[in-house]
N, C-alpha and C positions, 0 to 999 in steps of 0.2 A: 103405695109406699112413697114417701116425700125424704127428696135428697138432702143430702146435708150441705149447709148455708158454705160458700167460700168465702174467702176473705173481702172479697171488694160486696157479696153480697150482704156481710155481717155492719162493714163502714156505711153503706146505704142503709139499712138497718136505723143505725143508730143515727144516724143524720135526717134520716127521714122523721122518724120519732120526734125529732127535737124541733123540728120545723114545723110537723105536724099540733106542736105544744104552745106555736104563738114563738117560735124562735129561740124560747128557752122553757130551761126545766131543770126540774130538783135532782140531784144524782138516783136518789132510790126512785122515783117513778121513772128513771130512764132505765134503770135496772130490770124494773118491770118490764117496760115496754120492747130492749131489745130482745129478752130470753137470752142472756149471759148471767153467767158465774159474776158473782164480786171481784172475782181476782180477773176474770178475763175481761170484763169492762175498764177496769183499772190499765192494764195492758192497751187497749184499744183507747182509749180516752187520753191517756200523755200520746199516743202516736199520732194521733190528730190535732192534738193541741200543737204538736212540735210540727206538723205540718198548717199550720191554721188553718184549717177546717172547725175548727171548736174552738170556745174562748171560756176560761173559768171568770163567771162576776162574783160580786159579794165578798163575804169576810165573817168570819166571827163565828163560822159552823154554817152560816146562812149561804151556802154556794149554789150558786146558777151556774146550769150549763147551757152554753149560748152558743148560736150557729153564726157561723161567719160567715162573710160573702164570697169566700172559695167554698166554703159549707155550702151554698146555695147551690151554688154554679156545679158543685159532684153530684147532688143531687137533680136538678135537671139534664146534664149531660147523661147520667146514668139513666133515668127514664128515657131518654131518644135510643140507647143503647139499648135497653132493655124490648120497648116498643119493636124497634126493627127486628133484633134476633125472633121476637114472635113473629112475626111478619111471615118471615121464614121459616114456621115453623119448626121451630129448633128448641 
């Protein structure tokens, strides 16, 4: 049985995705890729824009979603976090 995602794990999640995508990515394929809701992406996405971890590019319908360099740096500091808790078996 696999536990249900917390919140700093759902932020990794979608940071990870978006880095994984070359730094940026179209909303619907980030959609895909975290396994959220429309509406809980939308919630999660202004809370990291408002923190800059994420930046919206484009215009016109055409929006990119783009990883910042506090975007980068949650995601590396969160794999050394992650890495050790295994460590530890935990």
């Amino acid at each position: 049985m696999t536990s249900k995602r917390g919140k700093p794990e759902i932020i990794f999640d979608i940071l990870q995705a978006v880095q994984e995508g070359g730094g940026k990515m179209k909303p619907t394929r980030l959609l895909y890729k975290s396994n959220l809701s429309h509406a809980r992406l939308k919630l999660y996405l202004e809370s990291l824009v408002r923190q800059q971890m994420l930046a919206i590019e484009g215009g016109e319908g055409r929006n990119l979603i783009a990883l910042t360099q506090k975007g980068y740096s949650f995601v590396a500091e969160f794999r050394k976090m992650k890495a050790l808790i295994e460590s530890f078996g935990i």
